[in-house]
C-alpha angles and dihedrals in degrees: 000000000000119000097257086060101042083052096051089051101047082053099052086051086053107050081048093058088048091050085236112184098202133014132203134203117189126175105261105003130096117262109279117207125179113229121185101344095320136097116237142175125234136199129006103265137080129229118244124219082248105049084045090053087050093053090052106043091045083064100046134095117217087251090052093046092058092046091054089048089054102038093015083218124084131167119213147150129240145192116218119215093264085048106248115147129238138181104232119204115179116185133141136252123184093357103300127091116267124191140217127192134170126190114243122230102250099200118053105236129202135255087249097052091043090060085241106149117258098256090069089079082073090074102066084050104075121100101206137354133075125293122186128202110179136157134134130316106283088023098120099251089136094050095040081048072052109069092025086072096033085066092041086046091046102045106025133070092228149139106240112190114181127197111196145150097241124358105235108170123052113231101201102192113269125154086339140054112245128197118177119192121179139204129265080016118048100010128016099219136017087232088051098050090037091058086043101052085056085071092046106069102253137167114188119026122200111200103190099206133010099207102157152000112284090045087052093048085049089053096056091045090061109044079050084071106061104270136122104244116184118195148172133217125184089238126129096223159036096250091030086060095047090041091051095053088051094043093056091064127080109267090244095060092042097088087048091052094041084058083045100052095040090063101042108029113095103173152348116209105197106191136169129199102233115186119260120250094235089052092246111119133320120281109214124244114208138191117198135189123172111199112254126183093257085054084044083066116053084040088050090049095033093248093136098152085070091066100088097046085059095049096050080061094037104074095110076056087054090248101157114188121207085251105054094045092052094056091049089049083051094044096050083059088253099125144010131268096240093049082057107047086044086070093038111118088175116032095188086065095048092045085048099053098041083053097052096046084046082055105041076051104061094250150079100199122105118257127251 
């Protein structure tokens, strides 16, 4: 083994032993690895161009190599030799190649484990429709598609088929039957595989990314069709998101795709990752909306501002609001005051909710 690659190793141990959750690598810099929340440097030596290159190269397929020399990004995943599992991401900055890795979890957890709110289990439970989780990039919405289709997986005779850049988490075949198929090595494009798993018996489609129209289009097809189709979008919010899928659309086909959506979305799941009070790890905070007929309704007309209305009322219905589940992460003594009101949009909710948990509790102190 060269010394590039003995390095790298001895980095990705180590990263491992730190319970580091991301690693970069950057031409002439020290390794950088974010612990608990905080970027640090490691060793005493920088990395050269060359020994980066290396690195990279030493990841890459032939396929991937000539996809990084067209878009100079690419996004993988990697084995290390102990077999732990990582999201590579290779792009350039000031003309040198620069690496990104985060360390994938290696065990599927539940939503209880995860401190999702129990309604989520709902999720894994439809048959057939869309259902969105979206948030911003590093919010958790792969984890949280996970263990959707690890229950699915664990209690239904299906055929999961995942499209996804890259696959991070391994499916082994449970109750169900699991194919995964990624981009730039097993499929092209996500409209493409999309269009091609409706002709192989599937169930449950994961579509890792909806990045633009024609994969949206695809995604609604085929939830028309009588499958279960999970999704992300890189939107903040319940109405955002829903907004998003109509406006990429031309104006003449919206009113079409407004009828469409209001008839297969079940759901849009919008969650952050807020730090924990104690410094270890994120907790997710998580907005939730399922699709009622009343909600059927203002999506079908385009009166999208009337949403969350419906969801403040909504809670016997398992409607949860940001603000509602920042106040119970607060008041469980997860996060700080000042990391949740950060994220509140409505402080009179969040007010609201935090009063009525410090009274169901028996208090009316603030928790630690």
């Amino acid at each position: 083994m060269d010394v590039p690659q003995k390095r790298f190793c001895d980095l990705l141990n180590l990263c491992i032993e730190l319970q580091a959750s991301d690693i970069h690598l950057t031409s002439g810099c020290l390794p950088y690895m974010r612990v608990r929340n905080e970027i640090k440097p490691t060793g005493d030596e920088p990395l050269s161009p060359f020994a980066i290159e290396q690195i990279a190269n030493s990841m890459m397929t032939d396929s991937q190599k000539q996809v990084f020399e067209t878009k100079h990004t690419i996004d993988f995943a990697f084995f290390s030799e102990s077999g732990s599992r990582f999201r590579v991401n290779v792009y350039r900055q000031r003309g040198t190649i620069a690496l990104c890795l985060r360390r994938l979890d290696e065990e599927f957890r539940s939503f209880d484990e995860l401190t999702l709110p129990p309604q989520m289990s709902k999720l894994a439970d439809y048959m057939h429709g869309l259902v969105l989780v979206t948030g911003p990039t590093g919010s958790g919405k792969s984890t949280t598609l996970a263990t959707i289709i690890n229950q699915i997986n664990e209690t239904r005779a299906n055929h999961i088929i995942t499209i996804e850049d890259p696959v991070e988490y391994i499916h082994a075949n449970k109750k169900s039957l699991v194919h995964q198929r990624e981009l730039h090595c097993d499929v092209l494009t996500f409209a493409d595989a999309v269009r091609a798993a409706l002709r192989e018996d599937p169930d449950v489609i994961l579509v890792g990314e909806m990045r633009d129209r024609e994969t949206m289009r695809a995604a609604i097809i085929a939830a028309e069709t009588g499958h279960l189709v999970l999704s992300t979008l890189h939107t903040g919010d319940v109405v955002g998101s829903i907004s998003r899928m109509i406006s990429v659309f031309p104006a003449e086909e919206q009113d079409a795709v407004r009828n469409q959506l209001s008839r297969v979305l079940r759901a849009v799941v919008a969650q952050r990752l807020v730090h924990r009070v104690n410094g270890v790890g994120r907790a997710p905070a998580v907005e939730i909306m399922f699709v009622t007929s009343a909600i059927q309704n203002l999506i079908r007309t385009g009166d999208l501002t009337q949403i969350y209305s419906m969801m403040q009322t909504g809670n016997a219905d398992g409607m949860l609001l940001l603000e509602q589940s920042l106040a119970s992460l607060f008041a469980f003594g997860l996060i700080g005051r000042e990391e949740a009101t950060q994220l509140v949009r409505d402080k009179s909710i969040f007010e609201t909710r935090l009063r009525r948990i410090q009274e169901s509790r028996g208090t009316a102190s603030q928790p630690a």
